[in-house]
C-alpha positions as CSV (number, residue, x, y, z in Angstrom):
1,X,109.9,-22.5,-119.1
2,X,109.9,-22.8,-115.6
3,X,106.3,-22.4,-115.0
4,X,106.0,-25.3,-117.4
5,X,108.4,-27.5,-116.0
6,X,106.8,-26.6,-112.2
7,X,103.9,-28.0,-113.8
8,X,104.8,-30.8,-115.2
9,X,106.2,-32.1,-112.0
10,X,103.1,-31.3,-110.2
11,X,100.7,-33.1,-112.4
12,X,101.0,-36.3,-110.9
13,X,100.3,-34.7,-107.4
14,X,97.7,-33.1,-108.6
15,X,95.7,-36.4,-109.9
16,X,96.7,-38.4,-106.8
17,X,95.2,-35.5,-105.1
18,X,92.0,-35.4,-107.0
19,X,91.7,-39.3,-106.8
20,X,91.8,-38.8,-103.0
21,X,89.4,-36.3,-103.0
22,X,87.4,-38.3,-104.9
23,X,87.7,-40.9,-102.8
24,X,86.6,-39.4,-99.9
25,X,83.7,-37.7,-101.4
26,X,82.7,-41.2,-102.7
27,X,83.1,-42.9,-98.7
28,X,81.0,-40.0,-97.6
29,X,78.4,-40.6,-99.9
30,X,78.2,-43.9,-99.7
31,X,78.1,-44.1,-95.9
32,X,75.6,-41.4,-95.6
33,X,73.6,-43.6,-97.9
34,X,74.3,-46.7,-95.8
35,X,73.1,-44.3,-92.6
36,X,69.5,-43.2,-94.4
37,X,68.9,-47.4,-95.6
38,X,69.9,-48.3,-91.6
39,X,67.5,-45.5,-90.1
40,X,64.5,-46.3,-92.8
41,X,65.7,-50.1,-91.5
42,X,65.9,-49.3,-88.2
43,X,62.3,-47.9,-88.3
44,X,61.3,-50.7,-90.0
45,X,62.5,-52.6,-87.3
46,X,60.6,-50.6,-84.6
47,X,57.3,-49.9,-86.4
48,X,57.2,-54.1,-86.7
49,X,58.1,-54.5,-83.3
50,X,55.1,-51.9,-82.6
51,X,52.7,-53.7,-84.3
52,X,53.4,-56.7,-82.5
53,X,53.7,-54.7,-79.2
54,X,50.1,-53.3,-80.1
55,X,48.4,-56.6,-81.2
56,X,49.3,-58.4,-78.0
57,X,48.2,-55.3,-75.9
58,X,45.0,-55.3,-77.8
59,X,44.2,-59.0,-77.5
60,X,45.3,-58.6,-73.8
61,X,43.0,-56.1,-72.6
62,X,40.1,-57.2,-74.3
63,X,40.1,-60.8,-72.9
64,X,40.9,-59.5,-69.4
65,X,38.4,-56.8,-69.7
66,X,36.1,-59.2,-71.0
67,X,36.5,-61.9,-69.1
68,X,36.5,-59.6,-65.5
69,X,32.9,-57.7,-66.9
70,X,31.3,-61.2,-67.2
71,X,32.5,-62.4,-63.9
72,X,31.6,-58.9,-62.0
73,X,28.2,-59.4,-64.1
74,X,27.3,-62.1,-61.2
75,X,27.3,-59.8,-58.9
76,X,23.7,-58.5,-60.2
77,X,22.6,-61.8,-59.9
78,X,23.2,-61.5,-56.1
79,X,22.4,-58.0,-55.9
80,X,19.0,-58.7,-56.7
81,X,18.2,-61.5,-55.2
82,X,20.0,-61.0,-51.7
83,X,18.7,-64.7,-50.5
84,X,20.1,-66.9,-53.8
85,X,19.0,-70.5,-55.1
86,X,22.8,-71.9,-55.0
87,X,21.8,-74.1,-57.9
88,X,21.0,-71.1,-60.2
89,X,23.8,-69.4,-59.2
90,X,26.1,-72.7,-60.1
91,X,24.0,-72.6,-63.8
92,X,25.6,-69.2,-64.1
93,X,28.9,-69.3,-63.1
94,X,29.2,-72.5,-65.2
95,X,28.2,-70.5,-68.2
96,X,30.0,-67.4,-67.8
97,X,33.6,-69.8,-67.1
98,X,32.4,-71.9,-70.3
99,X,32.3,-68.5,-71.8
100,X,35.3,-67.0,-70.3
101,X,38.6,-69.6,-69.8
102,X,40.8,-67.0,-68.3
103,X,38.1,-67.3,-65.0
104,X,39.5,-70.1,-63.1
105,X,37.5,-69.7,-60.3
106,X,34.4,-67.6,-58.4
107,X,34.0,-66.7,-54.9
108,X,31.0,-65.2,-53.3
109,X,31.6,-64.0,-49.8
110,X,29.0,-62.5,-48.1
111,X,28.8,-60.3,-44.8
112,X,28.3,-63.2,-42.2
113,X,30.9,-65.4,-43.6
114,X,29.3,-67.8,-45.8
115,X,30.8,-68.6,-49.4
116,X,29.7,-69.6,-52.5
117,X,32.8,-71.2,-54.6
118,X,32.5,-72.5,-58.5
119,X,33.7,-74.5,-59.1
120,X,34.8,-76.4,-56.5
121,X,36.3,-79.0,-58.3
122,X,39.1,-77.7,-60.6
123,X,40.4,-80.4,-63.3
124,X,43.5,-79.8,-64.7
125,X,45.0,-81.2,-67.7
126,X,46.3,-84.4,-65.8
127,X,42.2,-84.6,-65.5
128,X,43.4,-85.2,-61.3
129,X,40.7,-83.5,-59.2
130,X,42.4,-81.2,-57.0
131,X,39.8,-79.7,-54.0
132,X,40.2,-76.2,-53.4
133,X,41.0,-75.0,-49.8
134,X,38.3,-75.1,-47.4
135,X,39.8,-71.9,-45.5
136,X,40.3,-69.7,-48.5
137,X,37.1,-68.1,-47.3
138,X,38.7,-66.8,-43.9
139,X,41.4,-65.3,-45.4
140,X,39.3,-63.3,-47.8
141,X,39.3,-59.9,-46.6
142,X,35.8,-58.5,-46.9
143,X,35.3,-55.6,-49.0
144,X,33.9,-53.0,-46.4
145,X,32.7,-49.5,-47.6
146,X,34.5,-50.2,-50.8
147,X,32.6,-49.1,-53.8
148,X,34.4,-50.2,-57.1
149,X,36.6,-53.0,-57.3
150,X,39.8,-53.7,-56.0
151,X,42.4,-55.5,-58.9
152,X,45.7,-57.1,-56.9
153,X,49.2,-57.4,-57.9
154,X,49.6,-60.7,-60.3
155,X,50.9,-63.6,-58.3
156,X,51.7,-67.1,-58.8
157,X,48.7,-69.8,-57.4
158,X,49.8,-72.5,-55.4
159,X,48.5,-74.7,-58.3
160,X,51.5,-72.9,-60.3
161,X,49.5,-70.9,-62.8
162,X,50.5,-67.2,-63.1
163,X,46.7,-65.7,-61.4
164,X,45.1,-62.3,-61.0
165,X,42.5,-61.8,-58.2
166,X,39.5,-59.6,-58.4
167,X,37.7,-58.2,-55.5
168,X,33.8,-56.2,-56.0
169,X,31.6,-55.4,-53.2
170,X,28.4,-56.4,-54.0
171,X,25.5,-54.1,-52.3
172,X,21.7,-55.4,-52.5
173,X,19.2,-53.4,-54.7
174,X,16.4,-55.7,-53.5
175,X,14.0,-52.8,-52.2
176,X,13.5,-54.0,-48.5
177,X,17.8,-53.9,-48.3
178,X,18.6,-50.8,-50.7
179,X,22.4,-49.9,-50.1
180,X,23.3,-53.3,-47.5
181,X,26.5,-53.9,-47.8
182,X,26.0,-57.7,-48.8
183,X,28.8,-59.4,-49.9
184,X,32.2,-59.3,-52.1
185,X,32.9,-61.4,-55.1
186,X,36.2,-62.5,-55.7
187,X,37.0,-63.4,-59.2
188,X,40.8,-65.7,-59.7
189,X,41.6,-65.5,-63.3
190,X,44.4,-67.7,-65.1
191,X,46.9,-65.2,-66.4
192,X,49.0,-67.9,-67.7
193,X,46.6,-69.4,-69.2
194,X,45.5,-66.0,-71.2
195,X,48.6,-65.0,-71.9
196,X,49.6,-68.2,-73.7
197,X,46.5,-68.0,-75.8
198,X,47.3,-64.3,-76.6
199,X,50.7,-65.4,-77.9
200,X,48.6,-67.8,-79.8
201,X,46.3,-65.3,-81.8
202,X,49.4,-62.7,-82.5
203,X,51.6,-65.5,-84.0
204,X,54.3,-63.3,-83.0
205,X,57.4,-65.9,-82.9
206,X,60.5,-63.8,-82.8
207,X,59.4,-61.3,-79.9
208,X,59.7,-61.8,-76.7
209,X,57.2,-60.2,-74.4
210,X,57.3,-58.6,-70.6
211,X,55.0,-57.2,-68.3
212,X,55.5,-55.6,-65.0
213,X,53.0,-54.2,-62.6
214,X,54.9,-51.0,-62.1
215,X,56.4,-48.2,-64.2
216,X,58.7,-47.1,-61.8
217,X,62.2,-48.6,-61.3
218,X,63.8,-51.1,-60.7
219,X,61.0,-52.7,-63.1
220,X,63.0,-56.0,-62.9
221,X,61.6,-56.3,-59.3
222,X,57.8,-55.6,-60.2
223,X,58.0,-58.3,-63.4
224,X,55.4,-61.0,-63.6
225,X,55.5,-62.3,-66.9
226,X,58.6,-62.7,-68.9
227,X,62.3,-62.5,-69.0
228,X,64.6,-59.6,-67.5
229,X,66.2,-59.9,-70.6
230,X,63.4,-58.3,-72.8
231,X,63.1,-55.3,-69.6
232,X,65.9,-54.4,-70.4
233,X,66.5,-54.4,-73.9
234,X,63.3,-53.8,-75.2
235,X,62.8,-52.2,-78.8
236,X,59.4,-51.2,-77.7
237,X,57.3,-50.4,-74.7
238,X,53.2,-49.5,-74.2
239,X,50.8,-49.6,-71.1
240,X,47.9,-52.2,-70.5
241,X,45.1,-50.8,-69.4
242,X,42.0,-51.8,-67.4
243,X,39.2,-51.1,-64.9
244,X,41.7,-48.2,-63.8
245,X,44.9,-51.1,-63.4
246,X,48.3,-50.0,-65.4
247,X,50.6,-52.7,-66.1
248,X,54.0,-52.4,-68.6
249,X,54.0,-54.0,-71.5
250,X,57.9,-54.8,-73.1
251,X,58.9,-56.2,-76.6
252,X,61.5,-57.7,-77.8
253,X,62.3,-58.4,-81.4
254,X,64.7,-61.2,-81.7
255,X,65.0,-60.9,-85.5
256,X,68.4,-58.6,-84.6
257,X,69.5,-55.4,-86.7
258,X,72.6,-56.1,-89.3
259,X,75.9,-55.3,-87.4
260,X,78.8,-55.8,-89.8
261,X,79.1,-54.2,-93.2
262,X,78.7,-57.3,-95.3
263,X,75.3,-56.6,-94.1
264,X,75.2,-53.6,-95.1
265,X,73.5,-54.0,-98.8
266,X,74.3,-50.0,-99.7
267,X,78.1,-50.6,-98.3
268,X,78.1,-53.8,-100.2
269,X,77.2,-52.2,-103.4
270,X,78.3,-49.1,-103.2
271,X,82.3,-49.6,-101.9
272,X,83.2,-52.2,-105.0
273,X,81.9,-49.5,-107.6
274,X,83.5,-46.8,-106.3
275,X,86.7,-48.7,-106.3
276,X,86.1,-49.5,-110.0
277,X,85.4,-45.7,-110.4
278,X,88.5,-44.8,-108.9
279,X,90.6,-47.6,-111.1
280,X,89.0,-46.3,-114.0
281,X,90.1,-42.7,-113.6
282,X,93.5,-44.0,-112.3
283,X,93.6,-45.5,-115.7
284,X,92.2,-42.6,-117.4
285,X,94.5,-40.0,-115.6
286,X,97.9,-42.1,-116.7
287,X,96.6,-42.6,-120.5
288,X,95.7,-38.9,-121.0
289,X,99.3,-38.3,-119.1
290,X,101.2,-41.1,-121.5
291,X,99.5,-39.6,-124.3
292,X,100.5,-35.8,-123.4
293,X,104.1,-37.0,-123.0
294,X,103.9,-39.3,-126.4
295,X,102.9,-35.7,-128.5
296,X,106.6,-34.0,-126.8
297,X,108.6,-36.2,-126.5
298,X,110.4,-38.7,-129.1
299,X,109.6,-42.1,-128.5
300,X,113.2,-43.2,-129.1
301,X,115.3,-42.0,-126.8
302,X,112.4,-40.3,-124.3
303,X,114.0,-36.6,-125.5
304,X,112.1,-33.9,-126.2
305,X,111.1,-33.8,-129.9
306,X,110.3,-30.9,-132.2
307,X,107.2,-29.4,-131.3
308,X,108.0,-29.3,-127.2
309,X,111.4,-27.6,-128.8
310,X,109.3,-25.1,-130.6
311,X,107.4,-24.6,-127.3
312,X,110.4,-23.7,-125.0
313,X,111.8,-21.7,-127.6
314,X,108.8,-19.6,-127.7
315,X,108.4,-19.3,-123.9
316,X,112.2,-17.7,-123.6
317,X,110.5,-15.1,-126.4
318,X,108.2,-14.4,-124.8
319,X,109.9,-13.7,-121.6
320,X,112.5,-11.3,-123.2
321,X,114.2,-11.3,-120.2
322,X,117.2,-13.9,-120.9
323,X,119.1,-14.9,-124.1
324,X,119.8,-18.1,-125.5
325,X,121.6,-20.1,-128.3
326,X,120.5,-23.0,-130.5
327,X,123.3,-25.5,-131.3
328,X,122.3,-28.3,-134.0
329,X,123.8,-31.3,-134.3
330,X,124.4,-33.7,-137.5
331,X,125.9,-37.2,-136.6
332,X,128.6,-38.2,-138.9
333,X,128.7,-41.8,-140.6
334,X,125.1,-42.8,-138.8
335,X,124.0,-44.0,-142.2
336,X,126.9,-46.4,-142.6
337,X,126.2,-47.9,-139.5
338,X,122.5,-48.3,-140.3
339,X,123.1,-50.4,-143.2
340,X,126.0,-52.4,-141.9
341,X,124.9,-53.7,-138.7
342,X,120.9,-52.9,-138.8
343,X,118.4,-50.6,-137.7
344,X,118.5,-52.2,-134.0
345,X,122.2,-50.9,-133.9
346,X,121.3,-47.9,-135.3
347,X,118.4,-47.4,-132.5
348,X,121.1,-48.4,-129.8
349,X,123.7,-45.9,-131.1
350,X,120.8,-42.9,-131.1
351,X,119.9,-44.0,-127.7
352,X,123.4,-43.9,-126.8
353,X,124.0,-40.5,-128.3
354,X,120.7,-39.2,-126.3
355,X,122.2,-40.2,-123.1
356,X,125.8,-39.0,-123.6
357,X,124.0,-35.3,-125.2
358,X,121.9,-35.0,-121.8
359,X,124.4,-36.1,-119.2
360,X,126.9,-33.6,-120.7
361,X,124.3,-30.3,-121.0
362,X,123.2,-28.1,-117.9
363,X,120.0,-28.7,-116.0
364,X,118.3,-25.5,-117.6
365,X,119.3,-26.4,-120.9
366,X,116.9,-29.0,-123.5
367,X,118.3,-31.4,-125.8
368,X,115.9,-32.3,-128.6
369,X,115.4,-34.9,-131.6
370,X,114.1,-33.3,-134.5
371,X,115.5,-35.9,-137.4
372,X,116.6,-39.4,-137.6
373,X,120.4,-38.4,-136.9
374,X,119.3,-34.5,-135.8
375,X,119.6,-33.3,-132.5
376,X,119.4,-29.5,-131.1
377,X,120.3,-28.2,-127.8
378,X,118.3,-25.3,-126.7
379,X,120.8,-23.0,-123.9
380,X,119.0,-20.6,-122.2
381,X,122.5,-17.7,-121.3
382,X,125.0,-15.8,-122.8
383,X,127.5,-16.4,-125.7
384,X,130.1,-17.2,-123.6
385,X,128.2,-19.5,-122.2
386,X,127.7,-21.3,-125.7
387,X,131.1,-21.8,-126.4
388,X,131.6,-23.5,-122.8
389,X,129.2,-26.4,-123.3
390,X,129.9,-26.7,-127.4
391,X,133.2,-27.6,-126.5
392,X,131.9,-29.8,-123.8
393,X,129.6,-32.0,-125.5
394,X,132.0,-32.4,-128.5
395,X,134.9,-33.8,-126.1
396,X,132.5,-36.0,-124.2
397,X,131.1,-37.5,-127.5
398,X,134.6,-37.9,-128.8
399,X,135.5,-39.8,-125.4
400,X,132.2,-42.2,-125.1
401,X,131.7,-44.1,-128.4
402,X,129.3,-46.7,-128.4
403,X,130.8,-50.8,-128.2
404,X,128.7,-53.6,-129.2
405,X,129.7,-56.5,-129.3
406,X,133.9,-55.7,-129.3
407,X,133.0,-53.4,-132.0
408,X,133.6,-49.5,-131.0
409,X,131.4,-47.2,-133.3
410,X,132.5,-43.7,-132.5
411,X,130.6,-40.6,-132.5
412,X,131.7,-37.3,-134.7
């Protein structure tokens, strides 16, 4: 009887303690849920800003490399012909800049000095003339003994355009001067300009690109083109690439990863149903535990009733280790007061007689209902024992009748 009552007492422990468990297990699953729908979204969120990344790198070299193998092309032109008509050499560079925007300008230096510049008019979009520098030439250091070309750190123009500069050597293949150092050609190509149309064709609106002309830190001191900001909180980096030149590329998606849960669709979703979950077993747990207690116990007075009687008796039996005694009790003149003041009376004065029975028995010992005016008191002990508490309970039913309403109604 022991082991039953120990049980009985634990099983509300028990269910908060699977309800917590469950809990848990239902948190865990849900965030490790949330953490595989972040990483797919988090690679989601790299492989677009990859694409983007690659597109503009693409677009970027092609147009450079491009635009730097039709200006170098004029270098065969004066290869060739080591003594040049000016005018077919103007018909050229016209077409290969008409061809080729990012070319701003070209310079032909040759060994003694002498320059050939195209244009040397540059319009801008004011449509203002601006002449170019007639000393540019002098500072031009000749190519000597060089024998590819030479590709400078980007730099801003004095015209305020972002510009790269190209140096070639040009040597004559004209058979009389096979191998003369002639020349250099100097190509000055808008990087702004190409850069802007390269935004253009990627469409790429929310990510901001970066490009320095080192890999080695501090890259914020070698940028040229962009923000600090997208150095140094790039999603994704790649190298730009050509005629042997490495620059770093940086992107930055500004479309920004969801930080708080209500972002969060999995946590969204997931955290209300497992609270309903857990109400519902809440709810479950306390109707299967009503229920249980509803089949023992007498819905009256909340005493044991017959068949949880039957039950303890038949543990002490089985334990054959202690005796006990059964005393029944008949309530005199309940009938009466049935009839004369009502069955709500009568419920009160059963009520009454359930509370007076249990606050006068041991803790061991179980008071039952079996009847409408039946009760039994199981006493686990001896026959001495017996007679202590008979006498008990008939003195403190004597001495506690029940009043209602200035009417006593005693108990015998």
């Amino acid at each position: 009887m022991k082991l039953k009552q120990k049980i009985k007492r634990n099983a509300l422990k028990h269910a908060q303690m699977l309800l917590i468990a469950i809990a848990i297990a239902g948190i865990s699953l849900v965030e490790f849920i949330d953490e595989l729908a972040y990483q797919r979204l988090k690679q989601a969120h790299y492989t677009e800003s990859m694409n983007a990344l690659a597109m503009f790198r693409s677009e970027l070299e092609q147009r450079l490399t491009r635009s730097t193998q039709s200006g170098l092309a004029l270098a065969t032109y004066f290869s060739v012909n080591p003594a040049p008509n000016l005018s077919d050499a103007r018909l050229v560079s016209a077409e290969i800049i008409k061809r080729h925007p990012a070319i701003e300008q070209i310079r032909i230096n040759t060994k003694q000095g002498e320059a050939f510049v195209y244009p040397v008019v540059t319009f801008y979009n004011d449509q203002i003339p601006r002449l170019q520098l007639s000393s540019w030439a002098d500072q031009v250091d000749l190519a000597m003994g060089l024998s590819r070309e030479k590709i400078e750190k980007p730099s801003y123009h004095s015209d305020g355009y972002l510009g790269l500069r190209i140096k070639s050597p040009i040597y004559s293949s004209f058979y009389l001067y096979q191998g003369y150092f002639w020349g250099e050609l100097n190509l000055q190509l808008n990087l702004s300009r190409t850069l802007e149309r390269v935004r253009r064709i990627v469409d790429a609106k929310n990510f901001d690109f970066a490009l320095t002309h080192s890999d080695n830190p501090p890259l914020i001191e070698s940028r040229f083109y962009g923000s600090d900001n997208t150095i140094l909180n790039h999603d994704a980096k790649l190298m730009v690439q050509f005629y042997g030149t490495r620059w770093s590329l940086f992107g930055l998606n500004n479309n920004p990863l969801p930080a708080d849960i209500s972002a969060h669709p999995v946590r969204a979703i997931g955290y209300p149903l497992l609270a309903v979950l857990l109400l519902l077993l809440w709810l479950l747990i306390r109707s299967y535990r009503k229920i249980r207690s509803s089949a023992f116990t007498d819905a009256l007075t909340g005493l044991p009733n017959r068949r949880l009687l039957l039950d303890r008796m038949q543990q002490l039996i089985n334990a054959r280790q202690q005796a006990f005694s059964v005393l029944f009790i008949d309530l005199n003149k309940f009938k009466p007061i049935n009839d004369t003041y009502g069955h709500q009376v009568g419920d009160e004065f059963l009520v009454h007689v359930a509370k007076t029975l249990s606050g006068a028995c041991r803790k061991g010992d179980t008071v039952a209902r079996v009847g409408g005016d039946e009760f039994v008191v199981l006493l686990p002990g001896n026959e001495g024992d017996v007679t202590v508490v008979r006498d008990k309970l008939e003195l403190t039913l004597e001495q506690n009748p029940l009043h209602w309403n200035g009417i006593q109604l005693d108990i015998s």
